[in-house]
GUKE-681598 format. One line per field, with one value per residue: residue in one letter; x, y, z of N, C-alpha, C in turn. Coordinates in pm, 1 decimal. Layout:
// GUKE-681598
res = A; ...
nc1 = X; ...
nc2 = Y; ...
nc3 = Z; ...
cac1 = X; ...
cac2 = Y; ...
cac3 = Z; ...
cc1 = X; ...
cc2 = Y; ...
cc3 = Z; ...
***
This chain:
// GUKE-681598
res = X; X; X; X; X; X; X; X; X; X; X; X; X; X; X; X; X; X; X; X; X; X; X; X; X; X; X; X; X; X; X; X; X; X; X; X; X; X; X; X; X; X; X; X; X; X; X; X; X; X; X; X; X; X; X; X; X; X; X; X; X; X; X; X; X; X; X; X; X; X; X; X; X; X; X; X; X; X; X; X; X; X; X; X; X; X
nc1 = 2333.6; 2024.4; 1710.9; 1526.6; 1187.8; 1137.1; 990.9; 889.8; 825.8; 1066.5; 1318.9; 1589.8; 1909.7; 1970.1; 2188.5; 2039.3; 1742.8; 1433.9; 1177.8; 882.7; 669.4; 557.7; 343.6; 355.9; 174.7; -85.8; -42.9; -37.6; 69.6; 277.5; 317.2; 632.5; 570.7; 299.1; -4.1; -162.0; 6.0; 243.5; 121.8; 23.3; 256.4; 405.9; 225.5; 359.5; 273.2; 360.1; 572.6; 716.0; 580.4; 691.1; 782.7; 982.5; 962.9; 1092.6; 981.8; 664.8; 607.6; 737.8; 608.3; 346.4; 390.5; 485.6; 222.8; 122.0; -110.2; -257.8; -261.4; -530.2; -570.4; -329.2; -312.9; -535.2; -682.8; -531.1; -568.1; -867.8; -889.8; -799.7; -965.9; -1172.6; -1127.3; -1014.4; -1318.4; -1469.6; -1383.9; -1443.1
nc2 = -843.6; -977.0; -911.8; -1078.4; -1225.4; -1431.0; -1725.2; -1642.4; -1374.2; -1246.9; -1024.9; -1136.8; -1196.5; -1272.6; -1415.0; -1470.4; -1363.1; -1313.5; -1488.5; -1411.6; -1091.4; -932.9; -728.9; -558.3; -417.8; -530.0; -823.9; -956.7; -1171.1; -1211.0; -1262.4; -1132.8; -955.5; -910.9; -703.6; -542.2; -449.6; -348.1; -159.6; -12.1; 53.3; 214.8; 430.7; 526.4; 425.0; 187.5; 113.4; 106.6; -87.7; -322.1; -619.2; -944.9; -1275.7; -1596.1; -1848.5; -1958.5; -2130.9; -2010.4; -1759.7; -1812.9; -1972.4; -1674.8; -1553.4; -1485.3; -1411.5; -1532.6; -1308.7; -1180.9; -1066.2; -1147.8; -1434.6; -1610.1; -1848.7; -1988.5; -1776.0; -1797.3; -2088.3; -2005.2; -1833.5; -1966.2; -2225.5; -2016.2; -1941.4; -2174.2; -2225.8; -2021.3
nc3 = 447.5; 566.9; 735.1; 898.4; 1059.3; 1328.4; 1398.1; 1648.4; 1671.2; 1667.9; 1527.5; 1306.2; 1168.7; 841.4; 560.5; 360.1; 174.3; 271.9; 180.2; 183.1; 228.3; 530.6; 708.0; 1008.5; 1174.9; 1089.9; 1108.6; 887.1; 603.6; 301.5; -56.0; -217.2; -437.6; -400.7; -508.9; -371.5; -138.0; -251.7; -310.8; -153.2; -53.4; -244.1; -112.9; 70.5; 291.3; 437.4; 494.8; 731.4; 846.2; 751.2; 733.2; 680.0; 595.2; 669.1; 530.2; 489.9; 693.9; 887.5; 882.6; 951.3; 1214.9; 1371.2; 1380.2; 1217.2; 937.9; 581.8; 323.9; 161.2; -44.5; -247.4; -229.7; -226.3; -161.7; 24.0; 232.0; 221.4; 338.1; 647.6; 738.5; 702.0; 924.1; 1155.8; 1183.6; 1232.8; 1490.5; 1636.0
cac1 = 2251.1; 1869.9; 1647.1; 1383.1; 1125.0; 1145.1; 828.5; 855.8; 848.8; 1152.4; 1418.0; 1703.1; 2027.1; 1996.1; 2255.3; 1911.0; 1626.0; 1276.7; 1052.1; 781.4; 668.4; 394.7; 328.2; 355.4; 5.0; -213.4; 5.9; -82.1; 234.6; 182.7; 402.7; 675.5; 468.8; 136.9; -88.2; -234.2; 154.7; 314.7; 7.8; 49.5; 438.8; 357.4; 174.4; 465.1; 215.8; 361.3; 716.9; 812.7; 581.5; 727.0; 869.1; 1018.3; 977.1; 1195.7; 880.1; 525.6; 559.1; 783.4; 517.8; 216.5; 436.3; 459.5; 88.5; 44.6; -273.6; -227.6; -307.7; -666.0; -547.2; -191.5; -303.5; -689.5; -686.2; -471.9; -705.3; -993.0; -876.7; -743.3; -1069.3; -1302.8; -1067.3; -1105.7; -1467.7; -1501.6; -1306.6; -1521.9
cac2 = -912.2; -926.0; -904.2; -1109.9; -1227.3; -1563.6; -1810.5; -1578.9; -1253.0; -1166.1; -941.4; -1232.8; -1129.1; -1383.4; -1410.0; -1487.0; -1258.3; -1376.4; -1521.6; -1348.1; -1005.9; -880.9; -603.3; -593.9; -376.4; -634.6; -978.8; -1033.6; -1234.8; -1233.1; -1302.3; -1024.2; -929.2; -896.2; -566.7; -416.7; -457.0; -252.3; 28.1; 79.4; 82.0; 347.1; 542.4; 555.9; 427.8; 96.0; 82.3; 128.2; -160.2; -423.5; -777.4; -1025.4; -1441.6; -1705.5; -1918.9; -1927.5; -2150.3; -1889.5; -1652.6; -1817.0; -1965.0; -1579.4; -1526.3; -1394.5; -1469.0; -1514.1; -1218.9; -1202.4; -1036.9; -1251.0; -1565.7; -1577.7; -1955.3; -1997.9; -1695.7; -1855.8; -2181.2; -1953.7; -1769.3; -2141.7; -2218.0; -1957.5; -1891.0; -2291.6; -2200.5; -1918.2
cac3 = 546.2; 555.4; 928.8; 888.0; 1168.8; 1362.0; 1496.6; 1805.1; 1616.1; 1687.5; 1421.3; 1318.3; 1038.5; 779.6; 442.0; 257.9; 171.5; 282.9; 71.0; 200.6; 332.9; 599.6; 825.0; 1145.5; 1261.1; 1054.5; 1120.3; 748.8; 545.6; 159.2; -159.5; -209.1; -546.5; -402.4; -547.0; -270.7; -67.0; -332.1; -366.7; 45.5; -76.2; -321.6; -75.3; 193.6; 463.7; 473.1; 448.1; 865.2; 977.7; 657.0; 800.0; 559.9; 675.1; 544.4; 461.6; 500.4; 819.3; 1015.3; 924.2; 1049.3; 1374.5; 1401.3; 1439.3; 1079.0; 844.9; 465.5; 250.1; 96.2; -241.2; -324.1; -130.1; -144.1; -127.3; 203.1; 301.5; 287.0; 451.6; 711.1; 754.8; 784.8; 1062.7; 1247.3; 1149.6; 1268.0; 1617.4; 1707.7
cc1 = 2106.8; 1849.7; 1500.0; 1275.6; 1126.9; 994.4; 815.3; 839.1; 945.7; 1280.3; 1554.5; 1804.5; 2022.9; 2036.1; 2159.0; 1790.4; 1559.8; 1229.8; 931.3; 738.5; 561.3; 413.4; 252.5; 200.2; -94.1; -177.4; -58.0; 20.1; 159.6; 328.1; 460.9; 616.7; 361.5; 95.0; -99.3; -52.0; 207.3; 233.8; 43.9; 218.0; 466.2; 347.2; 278.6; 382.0; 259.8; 503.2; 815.7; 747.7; 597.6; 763.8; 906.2; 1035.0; 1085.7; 1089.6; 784.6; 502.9; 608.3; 649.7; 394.4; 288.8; 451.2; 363.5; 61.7; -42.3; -200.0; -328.1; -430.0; -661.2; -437.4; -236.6; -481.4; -744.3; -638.6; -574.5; -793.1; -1011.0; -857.2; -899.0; -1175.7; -1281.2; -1104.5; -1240.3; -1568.6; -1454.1; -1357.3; -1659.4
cc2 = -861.9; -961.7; -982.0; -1174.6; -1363.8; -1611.7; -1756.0; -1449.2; -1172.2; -1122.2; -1093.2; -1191.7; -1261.2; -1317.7; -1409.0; -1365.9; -1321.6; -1322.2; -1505.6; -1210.9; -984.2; -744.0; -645.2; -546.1; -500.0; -784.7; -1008.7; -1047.6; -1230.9; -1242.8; -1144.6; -925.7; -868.7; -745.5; -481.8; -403.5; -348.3; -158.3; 33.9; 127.6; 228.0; 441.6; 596.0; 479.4; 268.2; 13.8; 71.4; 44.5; -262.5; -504.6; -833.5; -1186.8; -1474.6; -1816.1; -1871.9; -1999.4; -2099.9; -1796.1; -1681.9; -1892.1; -1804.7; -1495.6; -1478.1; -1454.9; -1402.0; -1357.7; -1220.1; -1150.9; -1136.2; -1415.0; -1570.9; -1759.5; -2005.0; -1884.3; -1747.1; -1975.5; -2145.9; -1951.1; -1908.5; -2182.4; -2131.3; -1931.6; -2037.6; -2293.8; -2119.7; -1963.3
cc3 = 536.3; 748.2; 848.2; 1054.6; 1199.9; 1395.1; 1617.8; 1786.5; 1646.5; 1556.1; 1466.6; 1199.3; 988.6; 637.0; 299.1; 263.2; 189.6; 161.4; 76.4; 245.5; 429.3; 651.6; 962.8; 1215.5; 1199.3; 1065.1; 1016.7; 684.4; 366.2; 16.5; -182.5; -350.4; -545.9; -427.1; -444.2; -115.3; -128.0; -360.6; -260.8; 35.0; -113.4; -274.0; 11.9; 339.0; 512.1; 540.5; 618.0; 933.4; 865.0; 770.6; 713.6; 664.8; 577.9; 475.8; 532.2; 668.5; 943.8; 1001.4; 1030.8; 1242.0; 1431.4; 1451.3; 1324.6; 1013.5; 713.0; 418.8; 130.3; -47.2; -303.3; -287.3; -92.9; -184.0; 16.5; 274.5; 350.6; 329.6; 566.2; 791.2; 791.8; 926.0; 1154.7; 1247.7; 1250.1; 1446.7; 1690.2; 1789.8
***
């Protein structure tokens, strides 16, 4: 069983692994691959606030923002939006 996070951020047991991960202090979601994910991995400083979605639109119903190194296209649509909202 995997725990991944719902559109309400809440911990759910699903048979599937998410197809995404984030962290919880920065509500940032990003491809389980991404560089700068796996150097904070590396360091140990990242590994107790991980999350895993089942897609990209549980994450952002979650409140999360794409990742500016794995995802720096959705980023910076992200970023206009709010930048346009402010």
């Amino acid at each position: 069983m995997y725990t991944l996070i719902d559109t309400n951020g809440k911990p759910y047991q699903s048979t599937r692994p998410g197809t995404l991960g984030g962290h919880r202090g920065g509500k940032i979601y990003g491809r389980l691959d991404c560089r700068a994910a796996l150097q904070a991995i590396a360091r140990g400083g990242y590994v107790k606030h991980r999350v895993f979605f089942k897609d990209e639109t549980t994450a952002i119903g979650a409140g999360y923002r794409p990742c500016a190194v794995c995802l720096p296209e959705k980023y910076a649509a992200w970023k206009k939006r709010r930048d346009c909202n402010a």
